[in-house]
C-alpha positions in Angstrom: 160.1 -45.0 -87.1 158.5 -41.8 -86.7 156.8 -39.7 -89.2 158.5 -37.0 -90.0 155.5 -35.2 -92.2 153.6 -34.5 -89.3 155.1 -33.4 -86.1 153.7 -31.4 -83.4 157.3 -30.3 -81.4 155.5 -29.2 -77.8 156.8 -27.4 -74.4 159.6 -25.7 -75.8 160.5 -21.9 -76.1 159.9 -21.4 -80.0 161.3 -17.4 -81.2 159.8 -16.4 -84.3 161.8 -13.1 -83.6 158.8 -11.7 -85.5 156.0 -11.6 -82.4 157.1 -8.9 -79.7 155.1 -11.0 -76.9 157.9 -13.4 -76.7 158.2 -17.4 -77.7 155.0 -19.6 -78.3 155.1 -23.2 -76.8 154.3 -25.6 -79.5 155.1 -25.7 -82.8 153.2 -28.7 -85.9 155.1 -29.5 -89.0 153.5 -31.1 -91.7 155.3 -31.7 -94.9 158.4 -29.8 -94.1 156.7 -27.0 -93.7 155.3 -25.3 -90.4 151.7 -25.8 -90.1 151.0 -23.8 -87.3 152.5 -22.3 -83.9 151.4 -20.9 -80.3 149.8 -22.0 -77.1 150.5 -25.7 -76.5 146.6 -26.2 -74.7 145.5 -24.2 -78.3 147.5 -26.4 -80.5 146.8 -29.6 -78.6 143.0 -29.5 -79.4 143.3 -28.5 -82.8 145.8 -30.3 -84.3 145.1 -34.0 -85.7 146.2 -36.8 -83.4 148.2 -38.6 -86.1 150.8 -35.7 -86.1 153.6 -37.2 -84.3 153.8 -35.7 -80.8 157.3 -34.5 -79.0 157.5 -33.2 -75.8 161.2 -31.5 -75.8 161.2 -30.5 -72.3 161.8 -26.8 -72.4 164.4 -26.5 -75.3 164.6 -23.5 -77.6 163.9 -23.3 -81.3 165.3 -20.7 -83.3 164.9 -19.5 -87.0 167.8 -19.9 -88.9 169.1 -19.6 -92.1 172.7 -21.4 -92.8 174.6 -20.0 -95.9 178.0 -21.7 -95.4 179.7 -21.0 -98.8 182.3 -17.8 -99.1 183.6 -16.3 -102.3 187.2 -17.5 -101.9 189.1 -14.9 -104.2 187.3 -12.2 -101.9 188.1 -13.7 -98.9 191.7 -14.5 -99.9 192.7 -10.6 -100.7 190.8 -9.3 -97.7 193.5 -11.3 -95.9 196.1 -9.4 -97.6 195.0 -6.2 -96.3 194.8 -7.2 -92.6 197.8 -5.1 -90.8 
């Protein structure tokens, strides 16, 4: 099993929509938390080799933020209103 406190997640396209020169390669995790980001050659040597290491191959990472709940009475007389 792997441990998922410490993770370095490497060759992938991470956006931080937050740094205008464009995604950073490698991304470490520790505690559910990120620990650092940037150059995967930079991260590689710096990071401790018991963080879990995953090569994902090119993927994308992207910030999110999920907020799935609605305020049904709102919703429900908006609907009313659509022509």
């Amino acid at each position: 099993m792997r441990n998922q406190e410490t993770l370095l997640l490497e060759n992938a396209n991470i956006y931080t929509f937050g740094d205008p020169s464009g995604p950073v390669e490698s991304l470490a995790i520790q505690d559910g938390r990120v620990f650092a980001l940037g150059d995967r050659e930079q991260l590689r040597q710096t990071i401790p080799s018991t963080f879990t290491r995953i090569d994902l191959g090119g993927r994308v990472i992207l910030p999110s933020l999920t907020d799935s709940h609605i305020h049904f009475e709102k919703f429900s007389l908006n609907h009313e209103q659509i022509d």
